[in-house]
VOPAGU-2260 file (C-alpha; in pm, 1 decimal, decimal comma):
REM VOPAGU-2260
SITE   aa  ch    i         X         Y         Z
SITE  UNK   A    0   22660,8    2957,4    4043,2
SITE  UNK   A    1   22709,2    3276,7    3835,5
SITE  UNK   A    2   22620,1    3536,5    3974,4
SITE  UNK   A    3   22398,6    3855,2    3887,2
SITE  UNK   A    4   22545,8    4045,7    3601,9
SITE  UNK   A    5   22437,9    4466,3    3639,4
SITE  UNK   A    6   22433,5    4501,8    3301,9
SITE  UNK   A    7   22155,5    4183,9    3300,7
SITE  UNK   A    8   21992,5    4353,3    3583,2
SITE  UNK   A    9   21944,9    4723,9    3430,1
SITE  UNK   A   10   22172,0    4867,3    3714,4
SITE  UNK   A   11   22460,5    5059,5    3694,1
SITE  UNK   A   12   22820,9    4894,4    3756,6
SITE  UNK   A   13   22907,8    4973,9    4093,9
SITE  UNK   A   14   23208,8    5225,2    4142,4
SITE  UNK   A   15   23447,6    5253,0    4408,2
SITE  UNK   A   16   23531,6    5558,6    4607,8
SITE  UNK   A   17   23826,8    5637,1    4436,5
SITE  UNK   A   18   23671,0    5575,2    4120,1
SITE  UNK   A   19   23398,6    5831,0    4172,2
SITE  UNK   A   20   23666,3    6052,2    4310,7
SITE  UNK   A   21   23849,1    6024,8    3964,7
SITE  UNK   A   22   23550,9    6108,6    3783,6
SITE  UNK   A   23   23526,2    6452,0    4012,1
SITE  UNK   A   24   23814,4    6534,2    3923,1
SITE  UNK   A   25   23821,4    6508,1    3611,3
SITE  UNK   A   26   23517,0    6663,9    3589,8
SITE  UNK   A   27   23654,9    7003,7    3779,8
SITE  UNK   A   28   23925,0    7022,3    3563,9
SITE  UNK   A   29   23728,4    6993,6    3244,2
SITE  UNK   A   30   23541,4    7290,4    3399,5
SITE  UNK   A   31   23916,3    7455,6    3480,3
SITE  UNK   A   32   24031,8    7421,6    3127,5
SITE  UNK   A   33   23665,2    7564,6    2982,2
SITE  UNK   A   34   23726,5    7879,7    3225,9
SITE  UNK   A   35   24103,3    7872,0    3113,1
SITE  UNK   A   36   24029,9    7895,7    2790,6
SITE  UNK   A   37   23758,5    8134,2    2758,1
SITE  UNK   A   38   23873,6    8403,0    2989,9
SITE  UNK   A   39   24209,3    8340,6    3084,1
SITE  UNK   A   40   24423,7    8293,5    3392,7
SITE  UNK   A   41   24411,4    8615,6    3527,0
SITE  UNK   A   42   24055,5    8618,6    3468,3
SITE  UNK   A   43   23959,4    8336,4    3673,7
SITE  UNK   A   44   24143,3    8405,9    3970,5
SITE  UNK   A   45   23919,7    8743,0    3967,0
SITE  UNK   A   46   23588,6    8492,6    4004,0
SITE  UNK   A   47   23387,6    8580,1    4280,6
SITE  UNK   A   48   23530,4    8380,8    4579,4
SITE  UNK   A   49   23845,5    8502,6    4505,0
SITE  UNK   A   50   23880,9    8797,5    4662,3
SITE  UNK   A   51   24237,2    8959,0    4712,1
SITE  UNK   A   52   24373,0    8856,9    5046,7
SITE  UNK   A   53   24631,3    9165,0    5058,4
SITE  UNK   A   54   24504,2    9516,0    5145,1
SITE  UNK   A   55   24396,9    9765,4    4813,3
SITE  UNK   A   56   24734,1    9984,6    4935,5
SITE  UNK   A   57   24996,3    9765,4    5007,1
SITE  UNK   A   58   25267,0   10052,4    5111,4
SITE  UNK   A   59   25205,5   10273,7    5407,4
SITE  UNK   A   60   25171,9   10664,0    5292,1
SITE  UNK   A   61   25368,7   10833,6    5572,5
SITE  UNK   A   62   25685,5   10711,9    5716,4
SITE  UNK   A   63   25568,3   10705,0    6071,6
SITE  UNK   A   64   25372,5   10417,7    5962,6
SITE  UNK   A   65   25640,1   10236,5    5782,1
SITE  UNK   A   66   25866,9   10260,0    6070,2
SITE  UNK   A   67   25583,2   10097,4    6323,8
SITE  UNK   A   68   25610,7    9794,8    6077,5
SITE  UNK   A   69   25946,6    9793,8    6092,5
SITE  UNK   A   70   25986,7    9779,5    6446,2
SITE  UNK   A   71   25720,1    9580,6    6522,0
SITE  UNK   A   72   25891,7    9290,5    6242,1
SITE  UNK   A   73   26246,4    9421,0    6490,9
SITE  UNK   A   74   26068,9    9309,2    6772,3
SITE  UNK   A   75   25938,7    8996,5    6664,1
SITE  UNK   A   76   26263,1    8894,2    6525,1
SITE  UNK   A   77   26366,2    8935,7    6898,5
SITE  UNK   A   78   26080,8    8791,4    7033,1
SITE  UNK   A   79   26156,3    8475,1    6873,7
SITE  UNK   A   80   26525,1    8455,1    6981,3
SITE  UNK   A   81   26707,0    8633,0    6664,8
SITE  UNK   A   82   27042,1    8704,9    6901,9
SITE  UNK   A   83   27112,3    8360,0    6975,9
SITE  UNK   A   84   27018,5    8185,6    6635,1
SITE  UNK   A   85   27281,7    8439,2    6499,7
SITE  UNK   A   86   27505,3    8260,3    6689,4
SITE  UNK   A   87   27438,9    7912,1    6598,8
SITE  UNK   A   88   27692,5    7729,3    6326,1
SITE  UNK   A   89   27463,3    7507,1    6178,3
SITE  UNK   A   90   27167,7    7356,0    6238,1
SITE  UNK   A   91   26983,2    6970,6    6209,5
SITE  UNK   A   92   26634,4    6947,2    6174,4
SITE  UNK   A   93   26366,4    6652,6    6151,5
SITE  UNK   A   94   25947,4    6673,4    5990,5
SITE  UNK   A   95   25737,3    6428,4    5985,8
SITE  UNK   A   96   25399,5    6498,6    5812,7
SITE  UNK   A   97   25058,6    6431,3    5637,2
SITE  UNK   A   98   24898,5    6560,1    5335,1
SITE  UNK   A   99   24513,0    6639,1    5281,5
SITE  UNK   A  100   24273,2    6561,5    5059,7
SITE  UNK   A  101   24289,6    6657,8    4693,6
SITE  UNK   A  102   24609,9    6911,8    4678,6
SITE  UNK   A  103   24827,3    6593,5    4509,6
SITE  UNK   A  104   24593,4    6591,4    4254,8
SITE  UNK   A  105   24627,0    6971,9    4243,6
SITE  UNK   A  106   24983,8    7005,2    4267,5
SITE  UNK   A  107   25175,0    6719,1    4214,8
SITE  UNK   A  108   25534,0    6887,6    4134,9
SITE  UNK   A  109   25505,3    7100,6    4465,5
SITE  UNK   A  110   25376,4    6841,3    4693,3
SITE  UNK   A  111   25547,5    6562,9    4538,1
SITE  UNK   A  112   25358,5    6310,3    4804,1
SITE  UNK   A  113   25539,7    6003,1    4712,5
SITE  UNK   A  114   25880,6    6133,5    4850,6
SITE  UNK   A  115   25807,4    6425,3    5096,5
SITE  UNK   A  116   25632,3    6229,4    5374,6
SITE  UNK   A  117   25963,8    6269,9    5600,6
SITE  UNK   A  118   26247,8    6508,5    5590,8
SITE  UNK   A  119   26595,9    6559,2    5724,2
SITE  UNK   A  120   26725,1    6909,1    5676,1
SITE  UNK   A  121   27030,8    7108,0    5748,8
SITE  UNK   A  122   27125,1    7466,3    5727,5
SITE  UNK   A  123   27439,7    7683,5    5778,5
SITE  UNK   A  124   27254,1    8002,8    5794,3
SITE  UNK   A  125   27554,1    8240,1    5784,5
SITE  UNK   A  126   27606,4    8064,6    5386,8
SITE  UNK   A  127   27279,6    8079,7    5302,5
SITE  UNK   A  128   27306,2    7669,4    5259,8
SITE  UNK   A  129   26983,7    7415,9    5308,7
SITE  UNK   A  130   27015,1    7074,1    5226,9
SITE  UNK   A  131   26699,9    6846,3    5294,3
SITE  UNK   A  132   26696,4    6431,7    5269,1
SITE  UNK   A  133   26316,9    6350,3    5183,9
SITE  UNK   A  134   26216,1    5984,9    5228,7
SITE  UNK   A  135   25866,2    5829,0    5135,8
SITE  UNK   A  136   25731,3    5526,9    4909,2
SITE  UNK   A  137   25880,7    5673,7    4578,9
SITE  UNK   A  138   26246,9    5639,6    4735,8
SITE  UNK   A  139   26490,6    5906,1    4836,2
SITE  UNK   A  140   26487,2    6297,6    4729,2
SITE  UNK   A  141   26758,1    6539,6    4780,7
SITE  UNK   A  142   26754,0    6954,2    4794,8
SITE  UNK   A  143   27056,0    7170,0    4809,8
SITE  UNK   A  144   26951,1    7529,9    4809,8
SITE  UNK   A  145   27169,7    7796,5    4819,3
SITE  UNK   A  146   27018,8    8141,2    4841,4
SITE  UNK   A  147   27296,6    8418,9    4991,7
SITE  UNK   A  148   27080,9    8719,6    5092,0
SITE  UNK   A  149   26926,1    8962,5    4844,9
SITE  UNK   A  150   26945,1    8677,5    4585,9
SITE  UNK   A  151   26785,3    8407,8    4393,8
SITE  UNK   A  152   27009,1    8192,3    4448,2
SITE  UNK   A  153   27039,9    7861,2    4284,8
SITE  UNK   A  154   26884,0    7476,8    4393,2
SITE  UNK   A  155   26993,4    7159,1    4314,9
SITE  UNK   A  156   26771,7    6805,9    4318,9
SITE  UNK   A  157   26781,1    6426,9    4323,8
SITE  UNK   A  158   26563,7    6151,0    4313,7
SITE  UNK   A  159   26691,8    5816,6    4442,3
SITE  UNK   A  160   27042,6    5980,0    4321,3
SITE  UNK   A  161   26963,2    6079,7    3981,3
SITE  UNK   A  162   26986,8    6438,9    3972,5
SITE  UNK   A  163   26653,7    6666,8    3788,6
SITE  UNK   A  164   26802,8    6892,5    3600,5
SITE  UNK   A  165   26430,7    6997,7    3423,3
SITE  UNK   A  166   26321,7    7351,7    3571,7
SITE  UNK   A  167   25948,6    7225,6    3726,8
SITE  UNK   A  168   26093,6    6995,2    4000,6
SITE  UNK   A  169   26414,9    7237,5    4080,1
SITE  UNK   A  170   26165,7    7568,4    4079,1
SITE  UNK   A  171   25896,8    7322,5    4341,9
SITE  UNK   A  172   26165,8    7231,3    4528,5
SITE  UNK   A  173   26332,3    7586,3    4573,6
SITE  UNK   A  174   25976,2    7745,4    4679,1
SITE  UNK   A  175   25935,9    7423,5    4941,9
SITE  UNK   A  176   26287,8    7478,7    5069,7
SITE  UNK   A  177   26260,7    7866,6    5150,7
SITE  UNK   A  178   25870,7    7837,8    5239,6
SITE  UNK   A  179   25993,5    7563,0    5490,6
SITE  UNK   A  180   26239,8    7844,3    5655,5
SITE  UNK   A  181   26031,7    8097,4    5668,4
SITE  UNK   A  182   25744,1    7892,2    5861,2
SITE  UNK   A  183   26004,0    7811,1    6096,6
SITE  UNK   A  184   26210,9    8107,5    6179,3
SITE  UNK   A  185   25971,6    8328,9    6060,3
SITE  UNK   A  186   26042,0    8727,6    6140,5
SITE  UNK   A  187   26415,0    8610,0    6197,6
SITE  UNK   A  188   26454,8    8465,4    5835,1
SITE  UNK   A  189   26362,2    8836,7    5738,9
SITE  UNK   A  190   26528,5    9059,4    5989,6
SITE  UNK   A  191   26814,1    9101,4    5778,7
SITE  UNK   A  192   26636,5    9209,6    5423,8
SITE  UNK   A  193   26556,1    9481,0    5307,1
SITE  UNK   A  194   26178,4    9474,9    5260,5
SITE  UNK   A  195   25915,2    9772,0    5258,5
SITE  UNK   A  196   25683,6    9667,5    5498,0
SITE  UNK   A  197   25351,7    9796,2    5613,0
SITE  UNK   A  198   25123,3    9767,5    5906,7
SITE  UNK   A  199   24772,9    9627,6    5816,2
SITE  UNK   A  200   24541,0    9624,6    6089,6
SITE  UNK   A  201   24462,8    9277,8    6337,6
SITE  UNK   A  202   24291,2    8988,6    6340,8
SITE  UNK   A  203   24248,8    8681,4    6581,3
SITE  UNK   A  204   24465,3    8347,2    6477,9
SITE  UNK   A  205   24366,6    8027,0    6773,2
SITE  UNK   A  206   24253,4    8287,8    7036,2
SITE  UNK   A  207   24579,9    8516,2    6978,0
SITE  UNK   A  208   24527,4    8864,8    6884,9
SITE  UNK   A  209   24742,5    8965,9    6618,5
SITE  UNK   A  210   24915,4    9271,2    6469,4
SITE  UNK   A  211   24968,8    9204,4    6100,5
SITE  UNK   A  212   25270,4    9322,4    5897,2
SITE  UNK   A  213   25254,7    9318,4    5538,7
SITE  UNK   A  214   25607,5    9291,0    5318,5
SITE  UNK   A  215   25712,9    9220,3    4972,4
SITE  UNK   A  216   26050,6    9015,5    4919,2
SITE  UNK   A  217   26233,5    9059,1    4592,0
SITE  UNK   A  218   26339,4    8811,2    4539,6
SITE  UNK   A  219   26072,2    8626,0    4658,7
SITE  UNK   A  220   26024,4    8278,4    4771,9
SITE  UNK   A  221   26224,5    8020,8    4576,8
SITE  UNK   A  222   26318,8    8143,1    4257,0
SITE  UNK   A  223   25991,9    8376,4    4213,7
SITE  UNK   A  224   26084,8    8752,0    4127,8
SITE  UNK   A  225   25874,0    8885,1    4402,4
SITE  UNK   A  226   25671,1    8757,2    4654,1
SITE  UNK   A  227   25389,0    8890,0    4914,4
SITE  UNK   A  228   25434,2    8789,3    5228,0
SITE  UNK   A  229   25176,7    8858,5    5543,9
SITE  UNK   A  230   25299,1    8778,5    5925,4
SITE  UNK   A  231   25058,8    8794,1    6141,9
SITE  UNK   A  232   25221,3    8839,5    6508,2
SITE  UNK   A  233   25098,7    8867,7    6858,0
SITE  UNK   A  234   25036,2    9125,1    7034,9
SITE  UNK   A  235   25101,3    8984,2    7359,3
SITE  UNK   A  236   25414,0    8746,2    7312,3
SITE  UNK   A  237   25508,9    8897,8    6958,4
SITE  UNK   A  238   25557,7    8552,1    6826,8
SITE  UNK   A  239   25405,6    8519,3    6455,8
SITE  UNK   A  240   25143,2    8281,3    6501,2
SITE  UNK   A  241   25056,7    8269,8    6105,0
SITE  UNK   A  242   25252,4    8337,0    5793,8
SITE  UNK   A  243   24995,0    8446,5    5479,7
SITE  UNK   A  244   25228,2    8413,8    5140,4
SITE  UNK   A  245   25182,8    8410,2    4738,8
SITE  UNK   A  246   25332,7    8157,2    4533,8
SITE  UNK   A  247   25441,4    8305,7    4272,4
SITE  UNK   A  248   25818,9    8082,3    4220,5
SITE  UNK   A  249   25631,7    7779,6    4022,2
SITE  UNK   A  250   25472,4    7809,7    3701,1
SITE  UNK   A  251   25144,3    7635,0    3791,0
SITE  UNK   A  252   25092,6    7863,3    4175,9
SITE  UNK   A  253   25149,5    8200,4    3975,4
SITE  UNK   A  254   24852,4    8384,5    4153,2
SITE  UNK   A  255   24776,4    8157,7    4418,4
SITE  UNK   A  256   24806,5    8239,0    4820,3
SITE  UNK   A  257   24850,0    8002,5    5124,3
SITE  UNK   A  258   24891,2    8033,7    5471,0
SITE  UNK   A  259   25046,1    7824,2    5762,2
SITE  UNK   A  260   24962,4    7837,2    6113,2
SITE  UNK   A  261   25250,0    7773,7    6356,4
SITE  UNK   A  262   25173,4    7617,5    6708,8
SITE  UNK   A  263   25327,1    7449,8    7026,2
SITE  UNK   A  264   25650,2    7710,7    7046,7
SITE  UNK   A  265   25953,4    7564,8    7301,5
SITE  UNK   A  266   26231,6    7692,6    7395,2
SITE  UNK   A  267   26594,5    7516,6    7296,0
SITE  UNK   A  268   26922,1    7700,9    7244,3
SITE  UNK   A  269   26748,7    8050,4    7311,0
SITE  UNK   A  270   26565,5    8012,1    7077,4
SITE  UNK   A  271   26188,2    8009,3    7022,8
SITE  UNK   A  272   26064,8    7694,4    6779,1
SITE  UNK   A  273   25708,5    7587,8    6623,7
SITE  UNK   A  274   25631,7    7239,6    6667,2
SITE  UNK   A  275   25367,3    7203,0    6512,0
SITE  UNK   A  276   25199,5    7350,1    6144,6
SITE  UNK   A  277   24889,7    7376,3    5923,9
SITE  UNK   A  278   24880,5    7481,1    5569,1
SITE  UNK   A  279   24587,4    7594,6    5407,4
SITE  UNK   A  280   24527,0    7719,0    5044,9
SITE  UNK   A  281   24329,7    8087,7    5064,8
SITE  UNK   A  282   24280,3    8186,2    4729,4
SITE  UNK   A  283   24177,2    8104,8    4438,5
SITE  UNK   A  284   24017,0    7847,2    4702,5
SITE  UNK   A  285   24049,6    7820,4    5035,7
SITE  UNK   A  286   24122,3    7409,8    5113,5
SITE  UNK   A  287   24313,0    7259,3    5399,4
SITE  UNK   A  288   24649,6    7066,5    5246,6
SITE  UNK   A  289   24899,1    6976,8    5464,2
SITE  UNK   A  290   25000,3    6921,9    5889,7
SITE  UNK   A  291   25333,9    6880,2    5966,6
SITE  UNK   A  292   25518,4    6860,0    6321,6
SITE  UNK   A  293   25872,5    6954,1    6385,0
SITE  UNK   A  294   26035,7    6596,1    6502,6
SITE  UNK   A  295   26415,2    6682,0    6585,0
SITE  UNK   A  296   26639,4    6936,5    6627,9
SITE  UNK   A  297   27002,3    6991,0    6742,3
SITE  UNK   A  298   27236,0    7271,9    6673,3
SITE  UNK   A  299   27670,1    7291,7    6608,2
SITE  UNK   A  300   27799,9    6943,1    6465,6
SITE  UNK   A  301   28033,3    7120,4    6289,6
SITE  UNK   A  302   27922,0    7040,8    5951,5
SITE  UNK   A  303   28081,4    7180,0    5646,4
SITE  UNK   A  304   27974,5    7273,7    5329,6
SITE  UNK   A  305   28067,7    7004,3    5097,9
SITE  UNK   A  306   27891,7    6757,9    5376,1
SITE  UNK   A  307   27576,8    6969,8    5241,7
SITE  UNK   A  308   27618,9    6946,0    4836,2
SITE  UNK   A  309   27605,2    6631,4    4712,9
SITE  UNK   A  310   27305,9    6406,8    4654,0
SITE  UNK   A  311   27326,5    6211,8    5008,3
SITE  UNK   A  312   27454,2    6368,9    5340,5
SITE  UNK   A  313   27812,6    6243,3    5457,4
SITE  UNK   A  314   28027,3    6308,5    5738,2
SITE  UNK   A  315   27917,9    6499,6    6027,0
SITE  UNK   A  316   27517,4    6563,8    5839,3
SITE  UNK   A  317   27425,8    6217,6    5824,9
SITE  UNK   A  318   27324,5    6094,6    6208,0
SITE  UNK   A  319   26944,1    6215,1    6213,1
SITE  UNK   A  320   26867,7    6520,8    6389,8
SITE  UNK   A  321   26813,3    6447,0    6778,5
SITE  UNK   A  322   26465,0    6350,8    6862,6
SITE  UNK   A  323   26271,7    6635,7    7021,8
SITE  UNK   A  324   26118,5    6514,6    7374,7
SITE  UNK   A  325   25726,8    6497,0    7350,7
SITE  UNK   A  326   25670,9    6612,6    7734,9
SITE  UNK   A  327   25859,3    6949,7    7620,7
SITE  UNK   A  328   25623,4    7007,5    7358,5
SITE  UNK   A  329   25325,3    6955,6    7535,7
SITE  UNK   A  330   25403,8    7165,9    7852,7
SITE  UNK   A  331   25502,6    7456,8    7541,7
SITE  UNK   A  332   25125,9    7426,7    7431,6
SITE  UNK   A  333   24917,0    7700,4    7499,6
């Protein structure tokens, strides 16, 4: 037996979930392009909602003030264990993570879902070398990123051993690779640069009252020109608890600002480490996107450069880094 037909009935097909998620979308971005094109980028990031996250004077007018933000960023730095990374040859880390909502949709080059679900990375921070191994259902994707200090540097990508050589995926994965270093060293990945910075008032971040210090890096994040970056650090331990940034190193972010939340700190090699991190888009929207937990780490193989450059790890990078233990992380929480 046959059975009911809607279009027999008078009632509308029925749609899926996804389906009727589609149809939102498409239906926001019709509304994006009719903005777009009637008042221009710059325009719409100036809707209401969209207030500026940075202060209306971004440098401090005395120098009193200007070296407060300084030494509070010194301390910090300290805080987190600056003396002893400095000392560290090379390092092996391990993420393991989940993305939110609509922000594939969004930002499909920067997210790129479909291979950054997990990720092996090593640095030699003295050569300003990262190298990250990216694994998920669209195959394998590697990042070399070399970025000496004051510089752009330069990036290099593959997928499933293929190298991109078209700016959009090499200028995504740049801004993921230094975004990724800053979250995790924070104030040390900056102690070394000369940045203005400025001093710009507190605010609370999980319970933890925090000092913020505003900078701007040029160059900025990834291969961006310049970059705003907020750290927001507190008062009590001096340990940046979030990291407020612009994204200005990819084409389609230019004038957007996120923020990532760093929790469960522990203690290995002298060293202070977040665990745990939450990303959220601010402006021109504020939207959750991303949690990601820090999975391994170990510290002096002895890796070498040309281990790092090539589209697969070899010799001493390959083993995965070692597996962090899950009762030391949850007697860090706080």
């Amino acid at each position: 037996m046959m059975h009911p037909d809607a279009t027999h009935t008078g009632k509308p097909p029925m749609t899926s979930p996804s389906q009727r998620l589609d149809r939102a979308l498409e239906q926001v971005q019709q509304q994006r392009r009719r903005l777009l094109g009637a008042l221009g980028a710059p325009a719409l990031l100036a809707l209401p909602g969209c207030a500026s996250p940075w202060p209306a004077v971004f440098e401090p007018v005395d120098a009193s003030g200007r070296a407060a933000a300084a030494a509070l960023l010194a301390a910090s730095a300290q805080a987190h264990g600056i003396g002893a990374l400095r000392q560290l040859q090379d390092l092996s880390i391990s993420y393991s993570g989940e993305w939110r909502g609509l922000i594939n949709r969004l930002q499909p080059a920067l997210v790129d879902e479909r291979f950054r679900q997990a990720s092996q990375e090593r640095l030699l921070p003295r050569e300003g070398l990262v190298a990250q191994a990216h694994r998920g259902t669209g195959g394998a994707k590697q990042v070399v990123r070399r970025s000496p200090a004051a510089t752009p540097g330069d990036v290099r990508v593959w997928f499933n051993g293929e190298e991109a050589l078209a700016t959009e995926p090499r200028a995504a994965a740049a801004l993921v690779v230094d975004g990724y270093s800053l979250f995790l060293l924070g104030p040390m990945w900056l102690a070394d640069r000369a940045v203005p910075v400025a001093l710009g008032g507190t605010e609370t971040v999980d319970g933890h009252a925090c000092d913020i210090i505003y900078l701007r890096l040029a160059p900025g994040l990834g291969l961006a020109g310049s970059d705003r970056v907020a750290l927001f650090i507190d008062r009590d331990d001096k340990l940046m608890r979030r990291v407020r940034f612009t994204l200005d190193g990819l084409g389609s972010t230019i004038g957007a600002v996120a923020e990532v939340e760093t929790f469960d700190f522990i203690d290995l090699h002298g060293v202070r480490w977040p665990t745990r991190f939450f990303e959220r888009i601010v402006k021109p929207f504020r939207l959750a996107v991303h949690d990601w937990r820090l999975t391994g780490l170990d510290v002096n193989r002895g890796m070498t450069t040309a281990e790092l450059l090539g589209p697969s790890f070899t010799g001493a990078a390959v083993a995965p880094a070692a597996a962090l233990a899950a009762s030391a992380v949850r007697s860090s929480r706080r």
